[in-house]
N, C-alpha and C positions, 0 to 999 in steps of 0.2 A: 523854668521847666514845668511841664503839665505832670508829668509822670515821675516816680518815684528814680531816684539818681539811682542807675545801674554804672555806673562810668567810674572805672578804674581804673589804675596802672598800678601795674605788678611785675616788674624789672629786679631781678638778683643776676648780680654777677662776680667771679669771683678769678682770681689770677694771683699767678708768680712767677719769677724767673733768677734762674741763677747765672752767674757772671764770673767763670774762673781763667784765673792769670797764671801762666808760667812763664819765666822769664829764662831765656837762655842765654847765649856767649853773643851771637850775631841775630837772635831774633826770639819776638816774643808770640806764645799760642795762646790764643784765645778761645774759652767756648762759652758759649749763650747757648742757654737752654731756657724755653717759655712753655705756658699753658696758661690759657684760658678758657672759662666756662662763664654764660651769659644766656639768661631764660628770660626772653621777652613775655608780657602777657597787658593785653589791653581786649577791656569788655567798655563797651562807648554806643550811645545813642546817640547817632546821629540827627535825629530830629526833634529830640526834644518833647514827644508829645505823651500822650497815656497807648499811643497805640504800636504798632512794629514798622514803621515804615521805612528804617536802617537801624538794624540793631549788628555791631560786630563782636565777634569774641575770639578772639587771635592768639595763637601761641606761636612761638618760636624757641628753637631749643637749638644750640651754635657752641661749640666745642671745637678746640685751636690748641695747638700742639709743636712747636717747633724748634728746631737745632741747629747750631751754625757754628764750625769750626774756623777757625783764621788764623795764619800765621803770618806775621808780618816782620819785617826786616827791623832792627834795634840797632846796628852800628852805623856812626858816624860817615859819612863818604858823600858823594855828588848820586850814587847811586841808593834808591832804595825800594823794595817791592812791596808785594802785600798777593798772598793766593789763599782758598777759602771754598767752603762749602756751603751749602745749606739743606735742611728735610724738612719740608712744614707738612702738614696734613689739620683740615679742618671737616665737621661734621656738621650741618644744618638741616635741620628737621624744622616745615612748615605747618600748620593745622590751624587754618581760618575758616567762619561760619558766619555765617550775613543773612539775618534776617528780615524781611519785607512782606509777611503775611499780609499784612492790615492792608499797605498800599494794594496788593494782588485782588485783594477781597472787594476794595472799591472797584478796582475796572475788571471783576469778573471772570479774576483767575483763583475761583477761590479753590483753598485748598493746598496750595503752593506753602509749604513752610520755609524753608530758610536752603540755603546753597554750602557745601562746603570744599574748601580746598586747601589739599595738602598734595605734602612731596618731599620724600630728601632730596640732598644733592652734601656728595663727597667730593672732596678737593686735594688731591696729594699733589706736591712740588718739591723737583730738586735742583737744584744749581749748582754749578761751580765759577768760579769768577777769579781772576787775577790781575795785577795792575802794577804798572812799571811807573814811577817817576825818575828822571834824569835831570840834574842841574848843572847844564853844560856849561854854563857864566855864572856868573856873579848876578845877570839882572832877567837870565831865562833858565827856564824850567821846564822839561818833556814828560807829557804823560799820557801814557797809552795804557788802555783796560779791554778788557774784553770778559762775558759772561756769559753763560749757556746756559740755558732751561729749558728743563723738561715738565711739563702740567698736563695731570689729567685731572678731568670731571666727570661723576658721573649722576645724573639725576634717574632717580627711582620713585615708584610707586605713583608716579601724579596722578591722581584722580580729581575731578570736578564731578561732584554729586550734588544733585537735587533733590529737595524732599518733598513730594507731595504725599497729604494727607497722610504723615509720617512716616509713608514707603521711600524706602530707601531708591532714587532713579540714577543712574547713573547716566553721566551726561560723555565723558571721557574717564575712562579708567588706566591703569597700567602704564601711561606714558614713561618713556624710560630713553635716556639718549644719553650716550658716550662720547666726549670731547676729549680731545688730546692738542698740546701746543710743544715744539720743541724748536728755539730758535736760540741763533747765534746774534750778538749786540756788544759792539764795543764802542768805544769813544777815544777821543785824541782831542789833546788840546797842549 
């Protein structure tokens, strides 16, 4: 490299979950509980040189949260089930900067500093899900599930901002869009 090493990575991340068992007479409950936390961070010269011709400086910040109850069948027989919940909700926050002064400067765009773009986007999910197996012989076995989910998304604040001559130019601001999913899915086999 011509230019002083800007090029770093700077990744913490940090998690737990707990895992509790009751057992009953004809079945056992389950809960899972999680959380996770994870801050991405990468500053990287793309070219390598003493000048700006791709400089990045990237954050991300991504938080994860989730709960799942289960109860499932524990006694003996040809018959046995399993029904169940779940709630997750995640949190991600983008904030990336790119800079290409020097290149702009050779073909004449001078004054151009660097581009930035960010955005949240939230995620909550719920589900519920159930599932039957049958062992009607000795050498077959029936098993039917079925699961429902409900998903939304929502991304806020997107902006893509320019900087010339360290004014602040907005290129798109405010972007903000609502997604929703709720479908039904089972399986047999």
């Amino acid at each position: 490299t011509l230019a002083d090493p800007i090029n770093q990575l700077d990744n913490d991340g940090h998690g737990a979950s707990l895992r509790l068992t009751v057992d009953f007479d004809a079945a056992t409950l389950t809960s899972i509980t999680a959380y996770e936390r994870f801050n991405y961070g990468l500053t990287f010269d793309y070219d390598g040189s003493n000048g700006e011709f791709g400089h990045q400086d990237a954050k991300s910040e991504i938080e994860a949260w989730s709960q799942e109850f289960r109860l499932a069948s524990s006694a003996d027989g040809p018959l046995e089930w399993l029904v169940g919940a779940e709630f997750a909700k995640d949190d991600f926050t983008e904030d990336r900067d790119f800079g290409i002064a020097s290149a702009l400067d050779i073909v004449g765009a001078a004054g151009f500093d660097s581009a930035n773009l960010r955005y949240d986007q939230d995620t909550e999910m719920f589900a519920g899900y159930g599932q039957i197996y049958w062992q009607f012989s000795e050498a077959w076995k029936f098993d039917l599930g079925v699961r429902y989910t409900d998903e939304s998304k929502t991304y806020r604040n997107g902006d893509f901002i320019t900087y010339l001559g360290g004014a602040e130019t907005p290129f798109y601001t405010g972007l903000k869009s609502d997604n929703s999913l709720q479908i039904w899915s089972w399986k047999t086999g």
